[in-house]
C-alpha positions in Angstrom: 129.4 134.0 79.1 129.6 136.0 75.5 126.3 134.5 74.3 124.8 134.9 77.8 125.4 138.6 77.2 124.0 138.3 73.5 121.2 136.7 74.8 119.9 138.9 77.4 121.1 142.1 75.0 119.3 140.3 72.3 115.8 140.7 74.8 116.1 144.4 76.3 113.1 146.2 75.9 109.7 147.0 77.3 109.1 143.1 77.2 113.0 141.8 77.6 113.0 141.4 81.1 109.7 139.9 81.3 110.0 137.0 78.2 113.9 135.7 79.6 112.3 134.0 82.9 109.0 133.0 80.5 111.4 131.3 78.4 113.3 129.5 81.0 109.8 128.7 83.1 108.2 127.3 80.1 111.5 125.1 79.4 111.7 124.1 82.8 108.4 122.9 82.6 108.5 121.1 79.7 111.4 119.9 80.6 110.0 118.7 83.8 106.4 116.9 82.1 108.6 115.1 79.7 110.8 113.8 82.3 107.6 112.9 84.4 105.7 112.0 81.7 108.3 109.2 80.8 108.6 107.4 83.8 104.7 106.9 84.6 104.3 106.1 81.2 106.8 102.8 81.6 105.5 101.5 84.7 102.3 99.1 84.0 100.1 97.0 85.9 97.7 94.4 84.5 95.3 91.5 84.8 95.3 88.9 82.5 93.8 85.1 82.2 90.7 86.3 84.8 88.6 83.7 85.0 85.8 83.0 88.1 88.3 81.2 90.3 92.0 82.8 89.2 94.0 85.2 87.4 97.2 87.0 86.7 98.8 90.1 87.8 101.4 91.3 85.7 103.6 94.3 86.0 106.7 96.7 84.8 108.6 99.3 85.5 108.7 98.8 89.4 111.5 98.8 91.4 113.5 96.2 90.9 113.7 93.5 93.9 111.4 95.1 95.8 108.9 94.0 98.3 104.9 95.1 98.0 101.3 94.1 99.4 99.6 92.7 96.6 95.8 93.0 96.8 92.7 91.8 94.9 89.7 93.7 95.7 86.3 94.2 94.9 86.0 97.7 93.2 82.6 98.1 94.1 83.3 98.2 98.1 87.4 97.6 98.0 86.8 94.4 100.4 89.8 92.2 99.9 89.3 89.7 98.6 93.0 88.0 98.8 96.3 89.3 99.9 99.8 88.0 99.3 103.6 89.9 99.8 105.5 89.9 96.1 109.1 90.8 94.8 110.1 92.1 91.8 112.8 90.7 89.9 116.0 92.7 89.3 115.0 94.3 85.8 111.7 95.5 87.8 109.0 93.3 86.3 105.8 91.2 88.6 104.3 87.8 87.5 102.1 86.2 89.8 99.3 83.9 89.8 96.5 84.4 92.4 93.7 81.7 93.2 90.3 83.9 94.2 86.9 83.3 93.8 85.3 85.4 92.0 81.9 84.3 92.2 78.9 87.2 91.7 81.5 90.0 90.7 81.6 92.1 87.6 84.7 93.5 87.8 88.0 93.2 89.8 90.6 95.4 91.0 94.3 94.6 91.8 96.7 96.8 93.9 100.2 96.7 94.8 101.5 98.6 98.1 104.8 99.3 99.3 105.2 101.6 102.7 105.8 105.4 101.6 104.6 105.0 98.3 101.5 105.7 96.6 99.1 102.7 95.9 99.5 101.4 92.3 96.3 99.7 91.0 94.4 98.1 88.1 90.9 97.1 87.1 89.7 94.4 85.0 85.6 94.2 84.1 84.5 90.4 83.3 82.4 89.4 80.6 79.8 87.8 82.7 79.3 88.2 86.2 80.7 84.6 87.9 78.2 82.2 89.2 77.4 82.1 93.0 79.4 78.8 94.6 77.8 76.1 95.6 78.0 76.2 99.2 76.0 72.8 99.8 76.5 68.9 98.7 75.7 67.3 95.6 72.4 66.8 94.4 72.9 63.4 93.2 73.3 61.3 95.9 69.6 62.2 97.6 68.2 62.0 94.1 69.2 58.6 93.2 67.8 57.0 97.3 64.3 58.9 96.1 64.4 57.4 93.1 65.1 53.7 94.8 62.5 54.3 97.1 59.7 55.7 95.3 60.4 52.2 93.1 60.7 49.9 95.8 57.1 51.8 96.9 55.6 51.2 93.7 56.6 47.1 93.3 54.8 47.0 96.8 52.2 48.3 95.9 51.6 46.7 92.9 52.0 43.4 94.3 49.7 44.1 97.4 46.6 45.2 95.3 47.4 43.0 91.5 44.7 40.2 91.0 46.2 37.0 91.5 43.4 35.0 90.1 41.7 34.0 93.2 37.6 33.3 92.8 35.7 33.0 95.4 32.8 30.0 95.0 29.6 31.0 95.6 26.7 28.9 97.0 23.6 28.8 95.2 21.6 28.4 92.1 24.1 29.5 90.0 26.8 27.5 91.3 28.4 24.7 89.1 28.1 21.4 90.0 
């Protein structure tokens, strides 16, 4: 209580009274952002290994064994584009492989939910937009029957109209005897 007393003797004047609840404000404060500033700054969520038909979500700093909506998205209009439930271990981390297709995106958005808590989310861009699927058969099989039949059509033909040596002999004064 003594250097209480020094302390608030040590600050009378015009702009005592005024700087002791500054002081303490602006150390609560700081205080307060370095506490905050801490904890967002451990917990992490990431994509890695994105490719046009997978990827990765990896994260830290969640609360450990604990249940959340994990989302991938398209960041242009937030459809979903696949949803699973995930747990986080006990030290807090999230691994987990998602199969997606990708195809015609640029970029893609991950984001984990859990009731009464904000959203937490990442974005990944890709290098190249993926390719549109392939929604009908393979090209090969009706290729190869044209193929057959457009040679099957040209033997025919070939043998219908060739010369097979065939004269005609003609009646007359030319005619050999």
């Amino acid at each position: 209580m003594g250097r209480t007393r020094l302390l608030v003797h040590g600050l009378s004047g015009p702009l005592g009274l005024l700087a002791l609840p500054a002081a303490i404000l602006l150390l609560g404060l700081a205080l307060g952002l370095a506490g905050s500033g801490s904890a967002a700054a451990q917990t992490s969520l990431g994509l890695r290994g994105v490719s046009c038909d997978r990827l990765t979500v990896s994260g830290e700093g969640l609360s450990p064994s604990t249940r959340f909506t994990l989302t991938i998205l398209n960041p242009a209009d937030l459809r979903a584009l696949a949803q699973r439930t995930v747990t986080t271990s006990a030290a807090g981390t999230l691994a987990t492989r998602v199969s997606v297709s990708l195809s015609g995106l640029r970029a893609v958005r991950a984001a984990l939910r859990r009731p009464g808590a904000a959203p937490i989310w990442a974005d990944q861009s890709l290098p190249a937009p993926c390719p549109l699927a392939s929604t009908g058969g393979g090209h090969t099989a009706p290729l190869l029957a044209f193929a057959v039949a457009a040679l099957a059509g040209g033997v025919v033909l070939v043998n219908a109209y060739a010369y097979h040596g065939r004269h005609l002999v003609a009646a007359g004064r030319h005619a050999r005897s």
